[in-house]
C-alpha positions in Angstrom: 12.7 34.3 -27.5 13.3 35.7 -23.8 17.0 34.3 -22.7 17.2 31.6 -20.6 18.2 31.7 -17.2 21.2 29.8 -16.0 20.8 28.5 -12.3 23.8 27.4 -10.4 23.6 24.4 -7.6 25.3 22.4 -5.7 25.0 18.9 -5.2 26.0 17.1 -1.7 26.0 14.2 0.3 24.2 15.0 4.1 24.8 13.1 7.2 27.6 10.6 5.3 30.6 9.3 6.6 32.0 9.4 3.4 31.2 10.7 -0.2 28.8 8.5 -2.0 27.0 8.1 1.1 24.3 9.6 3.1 21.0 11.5 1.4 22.3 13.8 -1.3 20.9 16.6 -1.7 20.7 19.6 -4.5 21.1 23.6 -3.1 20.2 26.5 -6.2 22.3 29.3 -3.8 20.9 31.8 -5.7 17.0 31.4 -6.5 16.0 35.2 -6.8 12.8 35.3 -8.8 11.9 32.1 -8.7 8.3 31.0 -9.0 6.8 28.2 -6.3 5.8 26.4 -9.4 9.4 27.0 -10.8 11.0 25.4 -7.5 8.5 22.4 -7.7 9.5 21.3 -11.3 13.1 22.2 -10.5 13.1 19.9 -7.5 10.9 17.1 -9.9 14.0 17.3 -12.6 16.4 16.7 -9.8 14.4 13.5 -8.3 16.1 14.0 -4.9 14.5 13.1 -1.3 14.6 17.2 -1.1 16.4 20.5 -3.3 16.5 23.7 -1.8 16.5 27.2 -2.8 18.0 30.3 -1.3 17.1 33.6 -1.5 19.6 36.1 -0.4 18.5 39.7 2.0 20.5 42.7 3.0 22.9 41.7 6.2 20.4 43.2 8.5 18.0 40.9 7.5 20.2 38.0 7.3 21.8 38.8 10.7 17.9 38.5 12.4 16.0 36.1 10.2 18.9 34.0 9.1 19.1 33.5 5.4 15.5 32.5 4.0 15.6 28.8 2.2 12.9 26.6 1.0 13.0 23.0 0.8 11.0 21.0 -1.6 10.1 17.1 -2.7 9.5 15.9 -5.7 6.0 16.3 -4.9 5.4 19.3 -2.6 7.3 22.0 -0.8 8.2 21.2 3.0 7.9 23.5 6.3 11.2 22.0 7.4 13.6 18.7 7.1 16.5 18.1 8.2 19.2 17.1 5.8 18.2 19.4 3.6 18.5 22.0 6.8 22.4 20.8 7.7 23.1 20.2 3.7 22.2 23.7 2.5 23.6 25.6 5.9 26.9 23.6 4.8 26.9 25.3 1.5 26.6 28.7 2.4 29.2 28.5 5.5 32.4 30.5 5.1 35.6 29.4 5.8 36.0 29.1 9.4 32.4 30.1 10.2 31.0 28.2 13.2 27.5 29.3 13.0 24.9 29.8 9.7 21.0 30.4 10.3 18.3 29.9 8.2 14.8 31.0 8.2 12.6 28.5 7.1 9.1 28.3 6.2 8.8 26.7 10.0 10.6 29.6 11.2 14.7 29.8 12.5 17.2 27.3 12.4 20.7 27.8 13.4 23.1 25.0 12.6 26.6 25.3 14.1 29.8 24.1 13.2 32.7 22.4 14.5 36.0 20.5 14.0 36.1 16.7 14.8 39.0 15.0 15.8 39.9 13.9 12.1 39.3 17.6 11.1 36.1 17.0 9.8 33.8 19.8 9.6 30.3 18.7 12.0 27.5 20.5 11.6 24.8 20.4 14.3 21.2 21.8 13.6 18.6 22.8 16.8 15.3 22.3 16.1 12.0 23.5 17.7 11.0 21.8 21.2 8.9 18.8 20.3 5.3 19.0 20.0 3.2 15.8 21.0 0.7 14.2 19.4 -1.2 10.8 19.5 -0.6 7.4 20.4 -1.3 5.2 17.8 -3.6 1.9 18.1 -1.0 -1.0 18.0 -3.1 -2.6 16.1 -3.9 -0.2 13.7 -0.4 0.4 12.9 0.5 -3.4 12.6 -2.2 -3.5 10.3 -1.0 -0.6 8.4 2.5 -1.8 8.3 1.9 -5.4 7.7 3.4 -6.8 10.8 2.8 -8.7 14.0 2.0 -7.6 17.1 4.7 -9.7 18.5 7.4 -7.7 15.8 7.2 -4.3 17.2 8.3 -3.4 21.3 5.4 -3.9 23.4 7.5 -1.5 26.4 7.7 1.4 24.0 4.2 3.3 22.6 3.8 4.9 19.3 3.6 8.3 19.2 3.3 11.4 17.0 6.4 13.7 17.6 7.3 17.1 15.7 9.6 19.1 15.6 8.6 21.1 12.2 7.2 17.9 10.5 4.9 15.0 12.7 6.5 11.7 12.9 4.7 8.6 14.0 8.1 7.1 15.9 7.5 3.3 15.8 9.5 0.8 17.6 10.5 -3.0 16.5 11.4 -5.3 18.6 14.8 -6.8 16.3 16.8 -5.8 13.5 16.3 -8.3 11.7 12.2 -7.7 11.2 13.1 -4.0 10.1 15.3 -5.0 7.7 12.8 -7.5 6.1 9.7 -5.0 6.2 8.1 -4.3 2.8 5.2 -2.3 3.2 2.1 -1.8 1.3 2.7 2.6 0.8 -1.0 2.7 -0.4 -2.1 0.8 3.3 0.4 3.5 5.1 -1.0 6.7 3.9 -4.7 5.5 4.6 -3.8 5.3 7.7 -1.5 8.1 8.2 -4.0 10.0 6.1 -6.6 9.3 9.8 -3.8 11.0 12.1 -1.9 13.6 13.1 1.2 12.1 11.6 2.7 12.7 8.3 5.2 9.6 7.9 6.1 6.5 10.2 10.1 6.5 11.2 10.6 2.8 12.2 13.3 2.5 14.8 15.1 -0.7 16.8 17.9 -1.0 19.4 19.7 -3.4 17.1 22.0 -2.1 14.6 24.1 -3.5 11.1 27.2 -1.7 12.4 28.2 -2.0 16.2 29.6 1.4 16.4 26.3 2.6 15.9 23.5 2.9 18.8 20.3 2.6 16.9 19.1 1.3 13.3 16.0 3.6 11.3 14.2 3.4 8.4 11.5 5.8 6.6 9.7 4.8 3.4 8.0 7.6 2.0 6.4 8.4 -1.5 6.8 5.0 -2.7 10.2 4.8 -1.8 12.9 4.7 1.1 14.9 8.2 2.3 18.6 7.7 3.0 18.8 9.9 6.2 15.6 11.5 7.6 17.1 14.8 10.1 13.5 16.0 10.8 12.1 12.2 12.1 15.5 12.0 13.6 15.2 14.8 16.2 11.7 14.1 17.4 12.9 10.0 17.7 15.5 11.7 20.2 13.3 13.5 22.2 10.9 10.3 22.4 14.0 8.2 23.2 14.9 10.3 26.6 10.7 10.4 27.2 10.3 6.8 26.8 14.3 6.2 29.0 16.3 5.0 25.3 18.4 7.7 26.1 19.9 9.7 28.7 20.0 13.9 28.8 22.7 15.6 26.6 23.4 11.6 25.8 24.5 11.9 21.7 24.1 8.8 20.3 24.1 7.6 16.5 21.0 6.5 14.3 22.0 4.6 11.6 19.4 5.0 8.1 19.9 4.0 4.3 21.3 0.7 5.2 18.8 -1.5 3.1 19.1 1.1 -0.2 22.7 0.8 0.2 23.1 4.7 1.1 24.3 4.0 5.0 23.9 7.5 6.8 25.2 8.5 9.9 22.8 11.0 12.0 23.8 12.0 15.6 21.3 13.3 17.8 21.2 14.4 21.8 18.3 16.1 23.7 18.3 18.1 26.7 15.7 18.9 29.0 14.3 15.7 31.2 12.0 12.9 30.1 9.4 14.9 31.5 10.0 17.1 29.6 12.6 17.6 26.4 13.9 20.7 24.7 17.1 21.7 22.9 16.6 19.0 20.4 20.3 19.0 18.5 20.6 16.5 15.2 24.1 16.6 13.4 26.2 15.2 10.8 28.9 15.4 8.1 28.8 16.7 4.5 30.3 15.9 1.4 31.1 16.5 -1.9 30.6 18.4 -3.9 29.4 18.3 -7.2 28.6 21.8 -9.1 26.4 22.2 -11.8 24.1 24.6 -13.6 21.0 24.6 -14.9 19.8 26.3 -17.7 15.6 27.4 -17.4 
């Protein structure tokens, strides 16, 4: 019988103020030989929104590409997401390193790092300028959500925004009909299924805590993610398009509130509403918990 393997990881908690908070995610740091179909059932037995896997290169490499990750679901592998971006830079930073870059499968990320007033390390990812997509039938989306007209903003359009994964970006008019939404998932993905959008983020003005500026949700593959990094950016750059925000303004969405995982996810665009670009989304890490795997 061939030996097994023994696969080290390390599990965190992304974009939390706190530990116990925020999307946790698992990192294998060293995923040499790996299989795709390896990864996948890896990232299965973990039953996380996303685990990731690192493959190590000579410096030279490294110092170009950035260090090559990939991020999978419990169902498929990702081009790019966000917490599992900012999580698995946070592993691999050094001890006073202000900057780690990754190649992902959508191309390079840098994520930089900085001390906070309370001397907590915050990490801040730029992702790709935003592609645009379509707006999205009111109707069709009320339909596919199971909501009024009169629930959603009737200022604000729904669009398809990406930067790495498409977004429909969905405004409601009050917290209070975000917080009570219960979706039919099978209704969602038919409709998704006719666009050019992979998930709906749901996002309001009105927010559970008052420090923060906005309140999100995102219910995908039958359930709810904690913190979403990748709908996060492109809701900032269609916040400064449709005037939420101002330029270089960094304000704080709040997600994870109604699974009890309350996730803090600060984002700021640059550019104009015209036109935005240096799409930054940031947060704070913790844990973390260390484990091996044996395969």
């Amino acid at each position: 019988m061939a030996d097994k393997r023994k696969l080290k990881f390390v599990h965190i908690d992304v974009f939390a103020e706190r530990p116990l908070e925020g999307n946790p995610l698992a990192v294998y740091y060293k995923a040499d030989g790996l299989t795709t179909k390896q990864m996948q059932t890896i990232a299965r037995e973990m039953n996380l929104s996303e685990t990731t896997f690192v493959f190590r290169r000579e410096r030279k490499t490294e110092n170009s590409k950035g260090i090559r990750a990939r991020i999978f679901t419990v169902q498929e592998e990702l081009p790019f997401a966000g917490h599992p971006t900012l999580g698995t830079a946070w592993v691999l930073r050094g001890e006073n390193q202000s900057e780690v870059v990754l190649d992902l499968n959508v191309g390079r990320i840098p994520v930089k790092f900085s001390k906070r007033g309370n001397g907590k390390v915050f990490g801040e990812m730029t992702q790709k300028d935003p592609d645009w997509g379509l707006r999205h039938d009111l109707t069709n989306v009320t339909s596919a959500l199971g909501v009024s007209i009169d629930d959603l903003d009737p200022e604000s359009p729904i669009e398809t925004v990406s930067t790495g994964n498409p977004f429909a970006i969905v405004p409601f008019r009050s917290l209070a009909k975000l917080k009570e939404l219960h979706p039919d998932g099978a209704k969602m993905e038919n409709y998704l299924a006719t666009t050019d959008a992979k998930f709906f983020y749901l996002i309001c003005k009105e927010t559970s805590n008052a420090k923060a500026d906005f309140h999100a949700r995102m219910i995908f593959y039958g359930g709810e993610d904690p913190a979403t990094g990748s709908a996060a950016g492109p809701a900032a750059a269609w916040m400064l398009r449709h005037g939420w925000i101002e330029p270089e303004q960094q304000v704080w969405i709040e997600q994870g509130i109604e699974i009890l995982r309350p996730s803090q996810i600060f984002v700021r665009s640059g550019g104009t509403p015209e036109k935005p670009t240096n799409i930054r989304v940031g947060g704070f890490c913790h844990g973390a918990i260390k484990g091996e795997l044996l395969f």
